[in-house]
C-alpha positions as CSV (number, residue, x, y, z in Angstrom):
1,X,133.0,105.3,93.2
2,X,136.3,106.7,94.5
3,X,138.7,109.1,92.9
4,X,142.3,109.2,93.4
5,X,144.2,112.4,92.6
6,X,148.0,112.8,91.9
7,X,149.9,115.4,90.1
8,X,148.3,116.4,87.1
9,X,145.0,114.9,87.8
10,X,143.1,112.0,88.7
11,X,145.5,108.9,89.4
12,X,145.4,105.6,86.9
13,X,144.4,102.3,89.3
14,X,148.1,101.4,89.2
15,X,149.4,104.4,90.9
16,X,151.5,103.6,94.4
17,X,149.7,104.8,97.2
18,X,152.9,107.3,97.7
19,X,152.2,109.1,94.9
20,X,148.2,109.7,96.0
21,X,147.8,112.7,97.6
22,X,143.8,113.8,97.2
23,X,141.0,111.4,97.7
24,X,137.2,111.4,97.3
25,X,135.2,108.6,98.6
26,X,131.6,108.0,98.4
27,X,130.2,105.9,100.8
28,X,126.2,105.3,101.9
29,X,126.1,108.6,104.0
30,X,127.8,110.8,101.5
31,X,130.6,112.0,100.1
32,X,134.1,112.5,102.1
33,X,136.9,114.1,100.6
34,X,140.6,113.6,101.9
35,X,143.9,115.4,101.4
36,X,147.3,114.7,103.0
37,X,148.8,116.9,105.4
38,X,152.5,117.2,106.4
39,X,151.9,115.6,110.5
40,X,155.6,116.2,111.6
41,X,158.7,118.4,110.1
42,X,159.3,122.2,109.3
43,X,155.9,122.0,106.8
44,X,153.6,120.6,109.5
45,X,150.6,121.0,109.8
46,X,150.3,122.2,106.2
47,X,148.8,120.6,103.4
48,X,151.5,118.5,101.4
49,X,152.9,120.3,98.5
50,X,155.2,118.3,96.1
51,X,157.0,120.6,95.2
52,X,157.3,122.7,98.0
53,X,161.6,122.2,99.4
54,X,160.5,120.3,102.7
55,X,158.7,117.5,101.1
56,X,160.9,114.4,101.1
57,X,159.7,110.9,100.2
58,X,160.5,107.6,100.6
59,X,163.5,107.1,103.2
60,X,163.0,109.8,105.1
61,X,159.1,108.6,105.9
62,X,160.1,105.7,107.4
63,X,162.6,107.1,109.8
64,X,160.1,109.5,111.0
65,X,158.0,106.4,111.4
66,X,159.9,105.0,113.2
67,X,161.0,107.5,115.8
68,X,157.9,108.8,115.9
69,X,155.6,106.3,115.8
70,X,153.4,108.0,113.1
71,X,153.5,109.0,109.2
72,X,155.1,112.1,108.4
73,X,152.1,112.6,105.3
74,X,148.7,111.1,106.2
75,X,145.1,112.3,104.6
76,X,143.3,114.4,106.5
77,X,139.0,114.5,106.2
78,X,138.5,118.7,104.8
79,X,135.5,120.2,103.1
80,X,134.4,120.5,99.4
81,X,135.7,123.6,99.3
82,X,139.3,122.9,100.3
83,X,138.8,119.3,98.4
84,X,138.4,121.1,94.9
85,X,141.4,124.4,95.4
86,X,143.7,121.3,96.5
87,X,143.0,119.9,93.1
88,X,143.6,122.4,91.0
89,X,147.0,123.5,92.8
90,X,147.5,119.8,91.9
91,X,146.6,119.8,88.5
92,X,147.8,123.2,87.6
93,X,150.5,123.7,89.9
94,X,149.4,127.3,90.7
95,X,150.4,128.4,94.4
96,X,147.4,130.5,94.5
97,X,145.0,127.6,94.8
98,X,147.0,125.8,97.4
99,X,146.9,128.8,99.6
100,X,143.5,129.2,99.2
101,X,143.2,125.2,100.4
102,X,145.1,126.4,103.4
103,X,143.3,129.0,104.4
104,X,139.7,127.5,104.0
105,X,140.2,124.4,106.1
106,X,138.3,124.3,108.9
């Protein structure tokens, strides 16, 4: 069974795949958990914050995809431990979580 994470929480099935931005996937060798990670810009290669003042959606991905040849946001494979702070910056909001994410990747 996957999860899906937005803000706020765990994503309902009909959320767009823009707004997903923590992922846990169990498959027959174990668990993996996923976050997305800013790949290009002044916030890479930090973890995506949504309401941090460099993230930009929509328009602006797909001229970076363009030029670039690559997402600006893509999901990134991190451990439990990052996995779980990411999820409570997102469902909380609280900066002190997401910095803790950054710091214990690997």
């Amino acid at each position: 069974m996957n999860e899906l994470y937005t803000v706020g929480g765990l994503a309902k099935a009909d959320c767009a795949e823009n707004l997903i931005y923590a992922k846990k996937v169990v498959t027959g060798r174990g668990t993996e958990y996923w976050v997305r990670h800013a790949t290009t810009g002044p916030d890479a290669p930090h973890l995506l914050n949504p309401w941090g003042m460099h993230f930009s959606q929509g328009i602006d991905d797909k001229r970076v995809a363009t030029i670039l040849g690559k997402k600006r946001y893509e999901f990134k494979k991190v451990n439990e431990e990052v996995f779980k702070a990411y999820v409570i910056f997102l469902e909380t909001r609280n900066e002190r979580y997401y910095r803790y994410a950054e710091r214990a990747q690997d």
